[in-house]
C-alpha positions as CSV (number, residue, x, y, z in Angstrom):
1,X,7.7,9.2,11.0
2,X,4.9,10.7,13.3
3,X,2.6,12.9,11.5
4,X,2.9,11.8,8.0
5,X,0.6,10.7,5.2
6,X,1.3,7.8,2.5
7,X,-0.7,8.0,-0.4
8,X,-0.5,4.6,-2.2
9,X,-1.7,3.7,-5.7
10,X,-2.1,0.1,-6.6
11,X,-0.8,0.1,-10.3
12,X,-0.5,-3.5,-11.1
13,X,-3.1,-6.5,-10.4
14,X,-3.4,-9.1,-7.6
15,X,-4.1,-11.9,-9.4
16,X,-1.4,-14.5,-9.5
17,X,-0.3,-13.0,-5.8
18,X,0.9,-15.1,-3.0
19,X,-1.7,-14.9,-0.3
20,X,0.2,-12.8,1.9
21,X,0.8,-10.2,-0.8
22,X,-2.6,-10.1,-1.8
23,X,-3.6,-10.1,2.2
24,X,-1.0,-6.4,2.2
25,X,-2.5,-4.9,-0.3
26,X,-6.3,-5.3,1.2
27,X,-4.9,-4.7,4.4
28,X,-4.1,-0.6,3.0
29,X,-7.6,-1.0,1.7
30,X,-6.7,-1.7,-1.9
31,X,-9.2,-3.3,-4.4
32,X,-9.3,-2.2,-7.5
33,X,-6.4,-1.2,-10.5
34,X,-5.6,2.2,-10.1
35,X,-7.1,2.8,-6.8
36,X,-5.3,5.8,-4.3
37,X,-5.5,5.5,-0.6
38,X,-3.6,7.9,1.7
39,X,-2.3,5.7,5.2
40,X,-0.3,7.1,8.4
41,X,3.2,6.2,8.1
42,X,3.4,3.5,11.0
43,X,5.6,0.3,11.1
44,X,2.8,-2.0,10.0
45,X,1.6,-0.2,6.9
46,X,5.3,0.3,6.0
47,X,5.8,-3.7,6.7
48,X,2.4,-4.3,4.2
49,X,3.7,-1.7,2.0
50,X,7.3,-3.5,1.8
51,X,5.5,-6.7,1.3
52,X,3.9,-5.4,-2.2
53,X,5.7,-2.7,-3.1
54,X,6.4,-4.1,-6.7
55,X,2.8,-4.0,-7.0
56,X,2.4,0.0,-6.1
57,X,3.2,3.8,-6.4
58,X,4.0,5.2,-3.1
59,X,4.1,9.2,-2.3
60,X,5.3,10.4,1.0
61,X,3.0,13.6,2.2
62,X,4.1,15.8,5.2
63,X,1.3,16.4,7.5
């Protein structure tokens, strides 16, 4: 896990979300449709990833 990149691409929209989903998604610093942010592969983004991962597009990078 150490080292490595996530690149993750919010692909459908957060309205209608439960809080906690919605709360995920902002957490990786997600706002808009179609928007790519790349995150270290830690526990916690992994656990907010998990949380709203019917909501993105997730690519694992090597570092």
């Amino acid at each position: 896990m150490a080292g490595k990149d996530i690149q993750v691409t919010l692909v459908k929209s957060l309205a209608g979300q439960l809080k906690n989903i919605q709360a995920s998604a902002r957490g990786l610093g997600l706002k808009r449709i179609h928007q790519t942010v790349t995150v270290k592969d830690t526990r916690e983004n992994r656990g907010m990833i998990n949380a709203a991962v019917h909501l993105l597009r997730i690519e694992e990078k090597g570092a």
